[in-house]
DRENDO-1510 file (C-alpha; in Angstrom, 1 decimal, always signed):
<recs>
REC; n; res; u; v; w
REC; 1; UNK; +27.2; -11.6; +16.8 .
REC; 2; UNK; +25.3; -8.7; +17.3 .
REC; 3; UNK; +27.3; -7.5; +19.9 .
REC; 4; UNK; +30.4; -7.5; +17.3 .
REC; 5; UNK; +28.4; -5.9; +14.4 .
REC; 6; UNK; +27.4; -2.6; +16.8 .
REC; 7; UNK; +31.2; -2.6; +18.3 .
REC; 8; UNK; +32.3; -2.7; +14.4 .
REC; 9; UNK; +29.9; +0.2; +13.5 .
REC; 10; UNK; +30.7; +2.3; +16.4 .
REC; 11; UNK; +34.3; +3.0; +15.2 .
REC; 12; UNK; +33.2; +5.1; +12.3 .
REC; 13; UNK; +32.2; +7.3; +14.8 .
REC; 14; UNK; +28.4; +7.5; +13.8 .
REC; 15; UNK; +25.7; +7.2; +16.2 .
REC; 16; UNK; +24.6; +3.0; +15.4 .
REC; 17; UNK; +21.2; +1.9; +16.7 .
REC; 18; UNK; +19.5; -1.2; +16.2 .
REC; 19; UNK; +16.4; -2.1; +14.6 .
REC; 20; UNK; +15.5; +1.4; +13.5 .
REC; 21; UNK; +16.2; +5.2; +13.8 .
REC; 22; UNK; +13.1; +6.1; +15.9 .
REC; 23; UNK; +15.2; +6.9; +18.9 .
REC; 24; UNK; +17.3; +9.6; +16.7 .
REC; 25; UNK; +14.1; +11.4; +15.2 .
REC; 26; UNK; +13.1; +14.5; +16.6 .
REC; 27; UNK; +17.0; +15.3; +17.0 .
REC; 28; UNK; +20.1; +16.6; +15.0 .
REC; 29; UNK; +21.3; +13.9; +13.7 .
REC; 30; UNK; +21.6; +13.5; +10.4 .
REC; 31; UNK; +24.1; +10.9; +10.1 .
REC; 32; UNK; +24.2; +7.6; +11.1 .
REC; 33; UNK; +24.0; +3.7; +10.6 .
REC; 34; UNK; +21.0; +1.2; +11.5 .
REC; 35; UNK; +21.5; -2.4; +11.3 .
REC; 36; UNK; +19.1; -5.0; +12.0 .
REC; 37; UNK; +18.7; -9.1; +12.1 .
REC; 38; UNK; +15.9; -9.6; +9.4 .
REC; 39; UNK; +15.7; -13.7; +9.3 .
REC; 40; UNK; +17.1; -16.7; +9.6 .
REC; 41; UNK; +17.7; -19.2; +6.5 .
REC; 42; UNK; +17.3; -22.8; +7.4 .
REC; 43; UNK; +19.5; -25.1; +4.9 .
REC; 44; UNK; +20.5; -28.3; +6.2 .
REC; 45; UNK; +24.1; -29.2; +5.4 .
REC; 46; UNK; +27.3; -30.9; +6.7 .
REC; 47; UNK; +28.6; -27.8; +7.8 .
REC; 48; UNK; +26.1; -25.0; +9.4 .
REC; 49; UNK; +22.3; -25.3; +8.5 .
REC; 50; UNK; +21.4; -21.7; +9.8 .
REC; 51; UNK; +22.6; -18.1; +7.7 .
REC; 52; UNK; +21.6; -15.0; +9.9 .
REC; 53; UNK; +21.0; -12.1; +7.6 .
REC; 54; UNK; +22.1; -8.4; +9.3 .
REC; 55; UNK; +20.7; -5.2; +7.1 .
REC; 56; UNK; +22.8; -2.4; +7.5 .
REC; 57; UNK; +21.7; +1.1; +6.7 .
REC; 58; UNK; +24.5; +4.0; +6.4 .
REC; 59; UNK; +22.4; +7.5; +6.5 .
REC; 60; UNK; +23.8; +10.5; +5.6 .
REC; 61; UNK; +22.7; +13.9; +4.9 .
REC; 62; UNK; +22.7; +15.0; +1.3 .
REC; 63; UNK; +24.6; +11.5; +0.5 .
REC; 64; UNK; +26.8; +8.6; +1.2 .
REC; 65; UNK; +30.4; +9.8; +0.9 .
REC; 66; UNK; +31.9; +7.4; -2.0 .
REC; 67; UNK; +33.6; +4.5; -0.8 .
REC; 68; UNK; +32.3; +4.5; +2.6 .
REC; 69; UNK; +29.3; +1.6; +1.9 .
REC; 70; UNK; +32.5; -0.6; +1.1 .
REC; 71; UNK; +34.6; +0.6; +3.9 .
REC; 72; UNK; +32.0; -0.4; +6.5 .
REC; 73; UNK; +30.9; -3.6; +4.6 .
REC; 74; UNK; +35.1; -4.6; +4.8 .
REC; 75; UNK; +34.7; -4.0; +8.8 .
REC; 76; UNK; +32.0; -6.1; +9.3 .
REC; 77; UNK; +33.5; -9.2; +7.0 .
REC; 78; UNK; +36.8; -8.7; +9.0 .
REC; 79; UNK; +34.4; -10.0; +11.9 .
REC; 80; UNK; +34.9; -14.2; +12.3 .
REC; 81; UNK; +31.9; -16.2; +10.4 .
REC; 82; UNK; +30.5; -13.3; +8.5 .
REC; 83; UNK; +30.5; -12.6; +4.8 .
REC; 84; UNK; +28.6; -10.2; +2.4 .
REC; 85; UNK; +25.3; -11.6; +0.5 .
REC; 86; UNK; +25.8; -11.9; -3.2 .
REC; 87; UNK; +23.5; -8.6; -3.7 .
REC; 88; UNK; +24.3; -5.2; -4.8 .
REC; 89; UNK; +25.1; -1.9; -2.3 .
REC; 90; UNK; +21.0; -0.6; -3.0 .
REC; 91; UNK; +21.1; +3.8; -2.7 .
REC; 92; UNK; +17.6; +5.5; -1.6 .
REC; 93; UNK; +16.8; +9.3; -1.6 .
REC; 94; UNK; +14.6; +10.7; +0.5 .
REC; 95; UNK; +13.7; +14.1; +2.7 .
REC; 96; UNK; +14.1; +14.0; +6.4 .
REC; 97; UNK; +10.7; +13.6; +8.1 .
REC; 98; UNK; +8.7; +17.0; +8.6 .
REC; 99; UNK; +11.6; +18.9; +6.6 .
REC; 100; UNK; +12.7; +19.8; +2.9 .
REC; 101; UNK; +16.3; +18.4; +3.7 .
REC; 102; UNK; +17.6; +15.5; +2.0 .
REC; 103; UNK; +19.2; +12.3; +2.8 .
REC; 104; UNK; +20.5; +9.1; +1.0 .
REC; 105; UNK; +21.0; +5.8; +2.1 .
REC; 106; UNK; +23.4; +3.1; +1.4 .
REC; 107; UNK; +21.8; -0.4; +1.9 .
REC; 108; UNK; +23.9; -4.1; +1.9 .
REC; 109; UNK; +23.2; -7.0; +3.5 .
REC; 110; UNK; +26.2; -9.5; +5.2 .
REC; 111; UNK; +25.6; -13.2; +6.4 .
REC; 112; UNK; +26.4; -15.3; +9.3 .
REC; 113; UNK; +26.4; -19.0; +9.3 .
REC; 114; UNK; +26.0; -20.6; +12.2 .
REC; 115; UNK; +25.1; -24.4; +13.6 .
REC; 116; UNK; +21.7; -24.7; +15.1 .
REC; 117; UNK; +22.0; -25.0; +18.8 .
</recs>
């Protein structure tokens, strides 16, 4: 899955790393997307009894273009066996380490259910 979810990311052209931006700091860039697995729900049921939750991150400089948070959350639930959390899109401001510049971030989270192995 987490193959697809990078592949997905990739086509909006954005530099996509995994688990965090520290490789990108110290550089130009100013825009890209992080996504990350953060756990694992255990719910025993007929059907799957494991939900993989992914965290995606979309940074840009200044802000978010509007509509693109939706655009990439409709990629990745395109993907087989994954579907957005019922949560909201969450927006953070903040200033680019060790510089006055700005940045915001658009946060969602999607699901994957799976059958424990």
């Amino acid at each position: 899955m987490l193959d697809q979810i990078q592949e997905t990311l990739e086509t909006f052209g954005l530099p996509v790393c995994y688990g965090s931006d520290a490789r990108l700091q110290g550089s130009n860039d100013w825009d890209y997307i992080v996504f990350r697995r953060s756990e694992t729900d255990v719910i025993p049921s007929a059907k799957t009894d494991l939900t993989d939750r992914y965290e995606v991150y979309i940074v840009r400089q200044d802000f978010v273009p509007e509509g693109e948070p939706e655009r990439v959350l409709d990629a990745l639930v395109a993907i087989k066996g994954i579907r957005p959390a019922k949560e909201p899109i969450r927006y953070n401001y903040m200033f680019k380490p060790d510089t006055k510049a700005g940045m915001e971030v658009a946060s969602f989270t999607v699901l994957a259910p799976r059958k424990r192995v």
